[in-house]
N, C-alpha and C positions, 0 to 999 in steps of 0.2 A: 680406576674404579670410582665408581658416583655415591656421592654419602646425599639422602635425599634430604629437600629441604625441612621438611617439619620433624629431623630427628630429634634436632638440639630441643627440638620444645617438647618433645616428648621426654627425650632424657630428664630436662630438668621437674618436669610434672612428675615422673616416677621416684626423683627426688623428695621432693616434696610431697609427698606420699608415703615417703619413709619417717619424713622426719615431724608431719603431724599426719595422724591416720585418718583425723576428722576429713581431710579433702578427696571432695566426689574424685571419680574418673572423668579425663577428658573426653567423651568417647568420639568429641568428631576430630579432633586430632588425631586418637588411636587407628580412625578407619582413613584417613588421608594419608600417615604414614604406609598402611599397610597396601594401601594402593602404587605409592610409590615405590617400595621394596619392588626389585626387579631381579633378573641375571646377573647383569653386571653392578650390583652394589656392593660397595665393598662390606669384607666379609667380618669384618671388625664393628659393622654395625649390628649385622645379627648378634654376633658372638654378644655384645657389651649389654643387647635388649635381653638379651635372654637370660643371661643373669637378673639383669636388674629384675625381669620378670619375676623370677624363680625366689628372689627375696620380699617383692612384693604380696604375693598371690599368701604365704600363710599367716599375715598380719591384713589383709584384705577385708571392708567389711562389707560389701556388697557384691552383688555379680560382676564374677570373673567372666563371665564369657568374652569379652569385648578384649581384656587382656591379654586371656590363651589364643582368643583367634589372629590377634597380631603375634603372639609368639610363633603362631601354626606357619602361618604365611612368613614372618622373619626366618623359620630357618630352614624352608622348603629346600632351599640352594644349597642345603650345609651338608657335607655328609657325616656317616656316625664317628670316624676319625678325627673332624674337626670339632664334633660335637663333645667328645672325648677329652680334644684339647685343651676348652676353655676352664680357666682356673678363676674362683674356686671350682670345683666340678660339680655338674650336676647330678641332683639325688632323686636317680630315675623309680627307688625303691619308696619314696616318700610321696613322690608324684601317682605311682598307684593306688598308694594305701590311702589317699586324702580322700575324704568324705563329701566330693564335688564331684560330680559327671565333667564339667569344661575342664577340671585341672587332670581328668583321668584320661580325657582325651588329648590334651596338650604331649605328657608322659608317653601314651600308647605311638601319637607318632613321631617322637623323637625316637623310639624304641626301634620302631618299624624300617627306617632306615639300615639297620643293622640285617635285614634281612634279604640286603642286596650286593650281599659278599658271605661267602662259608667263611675267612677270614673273623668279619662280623660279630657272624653267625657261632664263631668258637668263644668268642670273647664272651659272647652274653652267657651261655652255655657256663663257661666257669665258673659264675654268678651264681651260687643255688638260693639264697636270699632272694635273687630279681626273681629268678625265673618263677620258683613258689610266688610271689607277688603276684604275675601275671598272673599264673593257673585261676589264684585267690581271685581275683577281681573278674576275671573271665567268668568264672562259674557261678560267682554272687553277688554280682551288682546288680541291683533291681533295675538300671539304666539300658535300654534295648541296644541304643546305640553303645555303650562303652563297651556290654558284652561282644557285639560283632566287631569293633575293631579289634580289641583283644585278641580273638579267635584268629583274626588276619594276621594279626603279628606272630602270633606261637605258629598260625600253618606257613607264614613266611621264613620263617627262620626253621623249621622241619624240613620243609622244601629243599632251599639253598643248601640245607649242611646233607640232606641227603647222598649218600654213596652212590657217585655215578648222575648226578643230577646235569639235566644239559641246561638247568636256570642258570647256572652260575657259572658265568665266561671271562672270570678275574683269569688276567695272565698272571703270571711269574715272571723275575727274573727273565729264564731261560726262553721265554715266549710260549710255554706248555700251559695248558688249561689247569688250574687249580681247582679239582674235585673237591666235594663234600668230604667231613673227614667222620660224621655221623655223634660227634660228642653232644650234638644237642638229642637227641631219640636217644643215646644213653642217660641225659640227663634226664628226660621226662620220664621215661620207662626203669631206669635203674637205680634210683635217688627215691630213698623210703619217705623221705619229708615231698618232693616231687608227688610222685608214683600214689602214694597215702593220703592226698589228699583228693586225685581222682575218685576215690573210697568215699571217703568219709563226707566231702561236701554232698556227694548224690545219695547215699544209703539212706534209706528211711528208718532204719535202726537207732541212726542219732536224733532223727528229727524232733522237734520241741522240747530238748533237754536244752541246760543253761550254755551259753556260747557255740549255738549250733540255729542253724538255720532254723525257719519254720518247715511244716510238710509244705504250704504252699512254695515258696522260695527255694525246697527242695526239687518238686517236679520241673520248675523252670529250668535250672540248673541240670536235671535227668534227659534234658530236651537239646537241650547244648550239648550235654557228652556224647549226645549217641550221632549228630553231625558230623563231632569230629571223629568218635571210633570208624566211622563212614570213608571220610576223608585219606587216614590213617593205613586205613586196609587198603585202598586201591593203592598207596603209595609203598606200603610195608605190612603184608598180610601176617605176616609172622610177628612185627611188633603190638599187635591185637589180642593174637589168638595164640600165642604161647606164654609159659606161665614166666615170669622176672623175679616177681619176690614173693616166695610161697607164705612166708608167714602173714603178709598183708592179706593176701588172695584166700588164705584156710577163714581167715577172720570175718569174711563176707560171703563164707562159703558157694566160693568160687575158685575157679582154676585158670581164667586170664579174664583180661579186662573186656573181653570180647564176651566170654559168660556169664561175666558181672549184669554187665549192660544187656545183653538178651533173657537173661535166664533168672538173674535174682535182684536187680535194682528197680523193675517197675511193678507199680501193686497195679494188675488186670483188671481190680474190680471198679477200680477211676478209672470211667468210659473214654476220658478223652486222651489219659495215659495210653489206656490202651490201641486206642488209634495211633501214637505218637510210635510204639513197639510196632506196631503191623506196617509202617508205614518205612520205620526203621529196617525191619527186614528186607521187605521191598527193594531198598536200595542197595540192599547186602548183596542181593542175587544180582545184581551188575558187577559185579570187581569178578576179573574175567572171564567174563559169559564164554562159554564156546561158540553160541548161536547156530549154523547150519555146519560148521566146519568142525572137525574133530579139535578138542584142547588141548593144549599139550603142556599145562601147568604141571611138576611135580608134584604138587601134595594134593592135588584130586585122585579120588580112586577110579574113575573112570574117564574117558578122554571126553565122553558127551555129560561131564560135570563141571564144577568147580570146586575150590576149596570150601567156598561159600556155605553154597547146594549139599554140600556133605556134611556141616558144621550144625545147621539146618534140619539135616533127615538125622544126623545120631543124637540130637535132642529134642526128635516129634516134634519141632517147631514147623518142618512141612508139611507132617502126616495133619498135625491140628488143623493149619489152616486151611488146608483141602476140603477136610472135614468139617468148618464151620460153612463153606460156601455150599457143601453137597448137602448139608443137614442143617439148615439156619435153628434147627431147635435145640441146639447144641448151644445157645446163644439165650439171655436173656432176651425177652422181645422189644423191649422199650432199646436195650443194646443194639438191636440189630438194625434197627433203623438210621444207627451213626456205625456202625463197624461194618454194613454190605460195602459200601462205596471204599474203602481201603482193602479188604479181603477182595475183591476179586479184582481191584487194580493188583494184587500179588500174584491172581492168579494167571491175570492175562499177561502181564510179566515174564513168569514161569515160565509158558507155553510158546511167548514169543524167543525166549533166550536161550531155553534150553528142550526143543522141539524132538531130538533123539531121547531123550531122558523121558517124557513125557511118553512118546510113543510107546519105551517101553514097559510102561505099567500095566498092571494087569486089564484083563479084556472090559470085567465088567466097570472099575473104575471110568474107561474109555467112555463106556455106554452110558452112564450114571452119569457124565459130562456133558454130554451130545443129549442125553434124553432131559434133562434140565434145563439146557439152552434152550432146546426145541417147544419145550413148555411154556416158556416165559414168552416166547415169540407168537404163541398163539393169542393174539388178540383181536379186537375189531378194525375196522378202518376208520370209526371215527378217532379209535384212541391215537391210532396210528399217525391222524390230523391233529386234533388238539391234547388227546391228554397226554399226561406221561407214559413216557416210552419206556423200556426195560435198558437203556443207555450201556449198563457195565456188563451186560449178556453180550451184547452186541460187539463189545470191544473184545472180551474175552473169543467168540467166534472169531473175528478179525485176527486174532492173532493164534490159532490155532492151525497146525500142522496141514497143508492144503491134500497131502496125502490120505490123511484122516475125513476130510471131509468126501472125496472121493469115495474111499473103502465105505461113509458112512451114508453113501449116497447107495449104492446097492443093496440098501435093508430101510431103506426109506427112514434114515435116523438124520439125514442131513440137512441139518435148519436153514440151511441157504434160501432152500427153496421158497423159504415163507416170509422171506425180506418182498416188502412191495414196494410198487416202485411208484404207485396211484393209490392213493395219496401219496404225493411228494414229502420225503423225510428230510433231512437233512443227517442224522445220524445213520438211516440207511444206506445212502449215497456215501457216503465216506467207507462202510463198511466192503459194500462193494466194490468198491474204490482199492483200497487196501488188497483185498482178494484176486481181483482180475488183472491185477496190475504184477505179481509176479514178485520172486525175491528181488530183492536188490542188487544188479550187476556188480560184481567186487573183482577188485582190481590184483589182489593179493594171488601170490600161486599157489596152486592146489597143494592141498597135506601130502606129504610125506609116508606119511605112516599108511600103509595100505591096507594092514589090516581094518585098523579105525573105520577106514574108509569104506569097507566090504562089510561091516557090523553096521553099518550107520543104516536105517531105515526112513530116511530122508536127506536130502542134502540139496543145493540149490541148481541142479539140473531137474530133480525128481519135482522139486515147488515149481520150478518153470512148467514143467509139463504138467502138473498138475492144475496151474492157475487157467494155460487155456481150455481143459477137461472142465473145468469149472466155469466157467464161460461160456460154451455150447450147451452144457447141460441146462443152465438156468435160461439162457436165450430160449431152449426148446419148450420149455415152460412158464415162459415169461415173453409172447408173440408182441407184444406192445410196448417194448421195453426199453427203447428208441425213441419211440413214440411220446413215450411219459420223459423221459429226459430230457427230449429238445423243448418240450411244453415247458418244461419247470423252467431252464434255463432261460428261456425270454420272460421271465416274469420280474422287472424290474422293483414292484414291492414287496416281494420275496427275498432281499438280498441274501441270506445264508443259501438258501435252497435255492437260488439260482446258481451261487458261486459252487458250490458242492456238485452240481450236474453238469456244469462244464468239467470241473478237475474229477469227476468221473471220465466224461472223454475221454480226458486228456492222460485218465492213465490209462485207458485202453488202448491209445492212441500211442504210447509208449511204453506198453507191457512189454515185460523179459520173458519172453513165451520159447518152448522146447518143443520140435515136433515129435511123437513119440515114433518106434521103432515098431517092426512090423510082429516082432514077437511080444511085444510090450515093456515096461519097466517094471521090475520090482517084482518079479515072478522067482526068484530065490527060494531060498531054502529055510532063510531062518522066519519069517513072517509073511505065509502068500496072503494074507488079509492085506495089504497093503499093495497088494499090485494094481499097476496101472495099464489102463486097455491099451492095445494097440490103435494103432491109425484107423486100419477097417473097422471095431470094433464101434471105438469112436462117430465114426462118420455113420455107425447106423444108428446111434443114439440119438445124432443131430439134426434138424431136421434136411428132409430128401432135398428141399429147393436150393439147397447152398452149394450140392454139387462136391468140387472139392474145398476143402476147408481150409481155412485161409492159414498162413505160416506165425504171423506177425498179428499184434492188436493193429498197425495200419492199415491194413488190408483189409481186418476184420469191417474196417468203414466204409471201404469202399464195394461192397457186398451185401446183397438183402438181406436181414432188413434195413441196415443202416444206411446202405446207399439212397433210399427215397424218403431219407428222414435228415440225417446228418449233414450230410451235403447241400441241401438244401440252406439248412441254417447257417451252416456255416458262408455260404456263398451272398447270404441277403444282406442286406446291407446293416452296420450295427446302427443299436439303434443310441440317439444323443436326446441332447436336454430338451428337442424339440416334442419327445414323446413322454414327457415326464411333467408333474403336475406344475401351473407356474414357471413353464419356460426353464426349470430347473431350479429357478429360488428356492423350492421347498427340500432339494435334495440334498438335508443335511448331515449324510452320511456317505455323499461322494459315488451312491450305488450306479450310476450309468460310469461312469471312470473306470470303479474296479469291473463292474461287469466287462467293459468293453476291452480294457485290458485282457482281461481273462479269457476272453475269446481270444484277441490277438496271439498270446501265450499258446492258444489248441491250434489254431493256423498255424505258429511256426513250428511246434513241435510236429505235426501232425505233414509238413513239407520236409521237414528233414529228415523222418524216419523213410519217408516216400524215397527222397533224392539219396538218399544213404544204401538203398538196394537194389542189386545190380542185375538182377533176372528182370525182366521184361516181360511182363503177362501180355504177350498178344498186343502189343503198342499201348496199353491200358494205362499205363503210367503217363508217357509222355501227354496222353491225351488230358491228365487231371493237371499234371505238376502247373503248367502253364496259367491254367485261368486262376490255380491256388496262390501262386506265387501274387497273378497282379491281384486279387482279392485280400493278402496280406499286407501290400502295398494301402490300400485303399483303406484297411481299417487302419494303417499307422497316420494315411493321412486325415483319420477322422480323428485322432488320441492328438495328434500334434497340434492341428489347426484349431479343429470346433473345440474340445477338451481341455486344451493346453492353456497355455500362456497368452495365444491370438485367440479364444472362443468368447463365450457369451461375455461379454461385459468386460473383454480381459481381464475375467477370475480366473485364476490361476487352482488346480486342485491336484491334491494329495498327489505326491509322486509326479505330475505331468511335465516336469524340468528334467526329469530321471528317463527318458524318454529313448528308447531305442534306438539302434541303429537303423538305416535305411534298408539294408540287408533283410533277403527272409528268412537269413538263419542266425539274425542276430539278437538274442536273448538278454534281457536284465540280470543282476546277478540273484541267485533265488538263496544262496547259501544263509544260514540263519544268522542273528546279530546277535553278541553278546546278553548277559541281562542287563548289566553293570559296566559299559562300556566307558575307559579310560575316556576322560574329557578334560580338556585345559581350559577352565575357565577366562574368557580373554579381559582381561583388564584394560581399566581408560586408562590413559597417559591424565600422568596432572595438569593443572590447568596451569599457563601463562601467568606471570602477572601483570600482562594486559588484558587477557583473559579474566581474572580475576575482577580486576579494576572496574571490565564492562559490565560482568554479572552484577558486581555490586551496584553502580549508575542505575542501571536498569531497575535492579529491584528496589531503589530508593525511589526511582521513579515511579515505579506501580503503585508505592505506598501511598506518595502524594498524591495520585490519581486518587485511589479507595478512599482515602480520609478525605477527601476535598468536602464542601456542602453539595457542592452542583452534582456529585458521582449518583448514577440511577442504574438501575442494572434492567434491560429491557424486559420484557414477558413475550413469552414463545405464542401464548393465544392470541395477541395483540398483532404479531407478524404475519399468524396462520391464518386470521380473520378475515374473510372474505364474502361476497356475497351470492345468491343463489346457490347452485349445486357444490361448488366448494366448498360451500358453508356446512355441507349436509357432508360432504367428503370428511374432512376432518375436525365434521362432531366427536367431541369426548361423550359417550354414554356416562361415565362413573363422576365425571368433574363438571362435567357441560350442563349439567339440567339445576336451574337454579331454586333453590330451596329457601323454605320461609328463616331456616336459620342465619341464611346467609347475610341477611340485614346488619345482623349485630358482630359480625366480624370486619373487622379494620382488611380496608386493601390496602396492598404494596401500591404505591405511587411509579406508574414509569416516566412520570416528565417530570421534574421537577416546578414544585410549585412554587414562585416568587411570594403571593401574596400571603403565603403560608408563614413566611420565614418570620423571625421577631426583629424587624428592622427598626431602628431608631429614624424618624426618619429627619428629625434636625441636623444629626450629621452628613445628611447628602444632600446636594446639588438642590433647591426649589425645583428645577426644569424636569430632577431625574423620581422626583417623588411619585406621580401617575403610574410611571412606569414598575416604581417598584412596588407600586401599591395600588393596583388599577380600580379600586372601589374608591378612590381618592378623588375629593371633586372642588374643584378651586372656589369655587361659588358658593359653596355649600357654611354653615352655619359655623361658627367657632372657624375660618379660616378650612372648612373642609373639612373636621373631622367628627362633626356629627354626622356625615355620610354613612359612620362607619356603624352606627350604634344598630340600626336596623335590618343591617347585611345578613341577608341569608335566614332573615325570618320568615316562618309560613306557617300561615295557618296551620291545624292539628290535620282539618280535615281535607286540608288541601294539596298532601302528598299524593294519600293513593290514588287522587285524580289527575293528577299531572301523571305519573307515574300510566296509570292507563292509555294518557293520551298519545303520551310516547309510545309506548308499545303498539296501539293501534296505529301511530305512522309508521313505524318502524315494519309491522308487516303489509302496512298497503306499501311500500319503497319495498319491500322486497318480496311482494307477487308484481307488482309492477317490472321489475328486471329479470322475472323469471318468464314474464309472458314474450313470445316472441312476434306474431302476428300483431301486425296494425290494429283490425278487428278488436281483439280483446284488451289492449290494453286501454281503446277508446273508452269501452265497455268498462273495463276497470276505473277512471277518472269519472267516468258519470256516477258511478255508485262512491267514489270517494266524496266526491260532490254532494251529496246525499249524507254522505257522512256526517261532513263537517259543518251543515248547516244545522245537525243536531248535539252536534258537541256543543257548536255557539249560543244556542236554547238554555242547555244546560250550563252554561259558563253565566248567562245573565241572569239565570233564577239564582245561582250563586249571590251572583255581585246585588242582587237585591232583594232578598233575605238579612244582607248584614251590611250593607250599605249605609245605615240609617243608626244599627250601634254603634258603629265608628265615628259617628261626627256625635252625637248626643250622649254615650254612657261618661266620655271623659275620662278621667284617673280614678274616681272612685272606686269602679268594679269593674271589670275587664276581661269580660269570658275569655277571650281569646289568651289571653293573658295566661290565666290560669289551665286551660288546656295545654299550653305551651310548655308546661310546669318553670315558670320565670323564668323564661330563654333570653327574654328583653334585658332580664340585669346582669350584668356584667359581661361573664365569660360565657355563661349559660352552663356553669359545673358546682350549684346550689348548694350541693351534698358532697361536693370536693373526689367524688370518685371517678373523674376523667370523663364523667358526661354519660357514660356507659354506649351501649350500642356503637357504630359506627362509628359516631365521630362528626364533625362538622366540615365545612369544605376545606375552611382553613386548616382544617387538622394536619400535620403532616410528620413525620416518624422516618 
């Protein structure tokens, strides 16, 4: 085992940290050890850091974070048996209660280890001290983070000790699986110190009294319980919803903690509480849905319920919410504006999970459902383009009983019809999508129970046949509807609505569709509103040109109207970055990738449903499979080569490494990813102490380079600078246009300037003085150095003409290099010519206007002089403020 090298110098800093408090933290020691802690370090160094920690951290006077997170990382490798073993022991109930977030996290995951054993898992459990800690800190630390790990550890150690739990694969002895033995859900559910504080931290009854939360601090804390009572029931429905200790539960009157939390701990008339309750129920009605199959839970009363759904209906918490969705005036109105978008995610919920339950309510509720969809679906086309959409209508249809829509289609109540397909939605196309596409194949065998099964007024034969009934009927009323799909779909600056009308295809293209019987479905006895037409009945609703009606949504493609729509697009060629704005530079959202993908996706699926069926229309198959197979071929080799890794620029984009098989029925995987996906962060290996050695040379090096004199750091305008049309290329509009201000700002120097420097120059070489001082003149008066007195003097008025004349060369040189014919630039030198013999006019009227002061005014008075404001003496900084403006030549910084 490897002890790493920076331990000892952490040890002794932690020392020394004991023994005077005034000493900072090391903190690049702390994260150098904590990179080295590995696997194999021995395990005597966590043990010894973790102590030392743990006496550190409550004599601490600054941020611990830097501390705990070398503890976090020192005892990842440890488990809670050795964590156990180290003496003195640590005091995981001190670590809770401390008034830090980093020392509440260090505690939570030492803690947390314990909930990878029911073993573990008993030991904490017999702790009533720790575990009330936990609860405490879980429900009222204003810290986001401590509160969810907390929650991690308490559902961790529920989990593991649970009865029957397949988390926890500790052997024994004997080599047998060591079960949950459930002492920790006795602790939290039957321990009044436990159990009584679930009560009292959330009840608004205590709130604002002395040693009790605030109301705000309260609702935080209301919003956490009801995740876990969540959590809790899908794992143990009974330790929710049955009462443990009637004295605590009469006191909050309530009868379990499940009634507490739905029924008396949130006040409704805090709008966003009450979202938190609506949104809570919501997830209630998941913990075991029946969905299309009869339930077979014991404590539902009926097989097409749940425990839930009944918990629900005997405290009008379903009847309400039904009612807030069918009657919004039932609602404040300023409310309704934040509580629509949770009520009818309940309700499209509802209708998706418990479809027999729903069926059987009464008639007119049905209709009061269907005629309020149908309402809200009546809009224009332009809103249907730009404004908002009715979004939670549309999902609520979507997830509503496909039988129901059928029966509601015979009384002209069925809002399908009035989904468009032109204007391109994106929320429409999903809807439809959802619908035509058919229950979800399951793999499970059929119930048992046959009664259930003869009561049931839908189930996932009747949804099959009912999605392709749903299909023909809106086809026959929707003749373009093809037509509007393939258009949206090639629309590359569309990306949702284009992606949304393929996986429309593609789920028609992989519907679970049921053909119906010749007598029809659903003509029984206990509900004939719900019956389904037969085959003939069907086929005369659809339209006459289809002939017979296709089995499958494949086939459906390969048939008018979609055969002289779909086919087509599918078979053209996809289209790449050559059709996209900028050769694809601008597409910075990857949309020809995932489009073209997403076609690939319709081709494979749409081949293998084909290759998967064994009747033969008349050779009609054979004759498609062949060109579809190499046309999937052909888009894999547009995703690989031009998309991929070998395309424009060898960019590489999203996914294109992830790249299919060569196969045309070889698919990606589509299953969904975690939220919160385990990741091992990969750590560097320390460095070398030759390694080391060279880092340090180096950066010794750089420094001498920066501090040297001669260091200059170039300009990017200087490199970019160029002449004629480059020039015009990478103009700066914002920095490039030079301004009257810019006179009196100092430039950065990119050459180094010699004559600038303060050189002594008796200490150098006579030979080397020129050089170092090129205004330096051997002949010159005083040995040379009256040369220097008059450097860089000009007239006052002799800037802005100089200054003009440059610039007047500077743009005849660069129309000159812009003209390209002989002709003009002839033309151009004549008129330069021209120029310069009027610059020289004006250069001699100069010289003789002032000619005549300069040899006759002498030293007394001296215009020149005084415009100059006495540049001539000395340094030329009279007023000692650095000269102001620019600067002089010699100036250098």
């Amino acid at each position: 085992m490897a002890v790493p090298s920076s331990y000892d110098t952490v040890n002794n800093h932690l020392d020394n940290i004991l023994n005077q408090l005034s000493v900072p933290l090391d903190i690049p020691a702390l994260e150098k050890l904590a990179l080295e802690i590995t696997e194999n370090t021995d395990h005597a160094v966590p043990a010894t850091l973790i102590t030392k920690i743990s006496q550190v951290l409550p004599v601490l006077q600054e941020d611990p974070t830097p501390l705990t997170t070398l503890g976090i990382r020192a005892t990842s490798f440890l488990t809670f048996s050795e964590l156990r073993s180290i003496q003195p022991p640590l005091d995981f109930v001190a670590g809770l209660k401390a008034p830090s977030p980093p020392i509440n996290l260090l505690a939570l995951s030492l803690l947390r280890k314990a909930g990878k054993s029911s073993g573990d898992a008993a030991i904490v459990a017999g702790n009533s001290e720790l575990v009330t800690s936990l609860i405490e800190v879980w429900l009222s630390t204003s810290a986001t983070e401590v509160a969810q790990a907390a929650l991690d550890v308490l559902w961790s150690l529920l989990e593991v000790d649970h009865v029957g739990s397949k988390k926890d694969t500790q052997e024994d002895g004997s080599g047998g699986v060591v079960a949950g033995q459930g002492l920790m859900w006795r602790r939290v559910f039957t321990d009044k110190d436990v159990y009584g504080l679930l009560f009292s931290i959330c009840s608004l009854v205590t709130a604002d009294k002395p040693d009790h939360l605030s109301k705000r601090e309260k609702t935080v804390a209301q919003g956490r319980l009801v995740d876990f009572v969540v959590k809790a029931g899908s794992l143990r429905w009974d330790a929710i919803a049955a009462s443990h200790l009637p004295e605590i539960e009469f006191t909050y009157r309530c009868s379990s903690l499940l009634h507490f939390a739905a029924c008396q701990m949130i006040d409704t008339k805090d709008v966003l509480m009450h979202m938190t309750l609506l949104n809570f129920l919501r997830e209630l009605l998941q913990i075991d849905a029946p969905g299309l199959k009869p339930g077979s839970h014991p404590g539902s009363s009926s097989p097409f319920s749940s425990p839930a759904l009944d918990f629900l209906v005997s405290h009008d918490l379903h009847k309400r919410i039904l009612g807030y969705y069918l009657d919004p005036s039932k609602l404040d109105s300023v409310d309704t504006r934040y509580l629509s978008s949770p009520i009818m995610a309940y309700v499209a919920q509802y209708a998706q999970l418990y479809p027999n339950h729903l069926l059987q309510c009464s008639p007119e509720l049905l209709d009061s459902l269907l005629s309020l969809i149908l309402r809200s679906l009546k809009i224009s086309s332009a809103q249907w383009a730009h404004g908002p959409v009715p979004t939670g209508d549309l999902t609520i249809l979507s997830c509503l009983p496909r039988v129901m829509l059928v029966e509601a289609g015979k009384r002209s109540l069925n809002p399908l019809q009035l989904l468009p397909t032109n204007p391109a939605n994106k929320d429409v196309m999903d809807t439809l999508s959802r619908i035509f596409h058919g229950p979800e194949s399951s793999q499970e065998p059929p119930s048992m129970d046959l009664k259930a099964a003869n009561e049931a007024l839908t189930d996932t034969y009747k949804e099959a046949a009912a999605a392709r009934i749903l299909y023909f009927t809106y086809l026959n009323e929707h003749e373009d509807f093809w037509h509007n799909i393939v258009t949206s779909a090639d629309i590359l600056a569309i990306q949702d609505v284009a992606l949304s009308a393929i996986a429309l295809a593609r789920a028609v293209a992989t519907a679970n569709w049921q053909t119906l019987s010749s007598e029809g479905i659903g003509n029984g006895h206990n509900r004939p509103r719900f019956h389904l037409p037969s085959e003939d009945e069907l086929g005369r609703l659809s339209p006459a040109r289809q002939g017979v009606l296709p089995e499958s949504g494949a086939w459906a493609l390969l048939v008018p109207p979609a055969l002289s729509t779909v086919l087509p697009y599918l078979f053209k060629p996809p289209k790449t970055f050559a059709n996209f704005v900028g050769g694809g530079a601008g597409d910075t959202e990857s949309a020809v990738w995932r489009i073209v993908t997403a076609k690939y996706d319709l081709l494979v699926a749409l081949y293998d449903r084909l290759n998967e069926t064994s009747v033969d229309k008349e050779g009609f198959a054979e004759g498609i499979l062949r060109p579809l197979e190499q046309r999937v071929r052909a888009v894999l080799n547009v995703i690989c080569c031009e998309l991929g890794a070998f395309g424009r620029k060898g960019k590489k984009f999203p996914g294109a490494d992830l790249g299919y098989d060569h196969e045309p029925s070889g698919e990606g995987g589509n299953e969904p990813t975690p939220l919160f996906p385990e990741y091992s962060v990969p750590c560097v290996r320390p460095l070398s102490s030759r390694e080391e050695s060279e880092v340090d040379r180096y950066r010794q090096l750089r420094e001498k380079f920066h501090e040297s004199s001669f260091f200059t750091v170039l300009d990017a305008a200087g490199i970019l600078a160029k002449k004629g049309p480059a020039a015009r290329t990478q103009f700066d509009p914002f920095h490039g246009m030079p301004s009257y201000a810019e006179k009196y700002q100092k430039k950065r120097r990119t050459i180094p300037r010699l004559e600038g420097r303060p050189y002594v120059l008796k200490f150098f070489p006579r030979d080397l003085w020129q050089t170092i001082q090129p205004n330096y003149k051997p002949d010159g008066i005083f040995g040379g150095l009256e040369s220097f007195r008059r450097h860089g003097l000009k007239r006052g008025f002799e800037d802005e003409e100089e200054e003009d004349e440059d610039d007047v060369a500077k743009r005849r040189k660069s129309d000159d290099d812009e003209e390209g014919p002989e002709g003009s630039r002839k033309g151009d030198r004549e008129e330069g010519d021209d120029l310069d013999e009027d610059e020289e006019q004006d250069e001699q009227l100069v010289d003789d206007d002032f000619s005549e002061d300069d040899d006759e005014m002498g030293g007394d008075y001296n215009a020149e002089q005084y415009f100059d404001a006495g540049d001539d003496d000395g340094d030329g900084d009279a007023f000692g403020d650095g000269g102001g403006g620019g600067g002089d030549d010699n100036d250098t910084y």
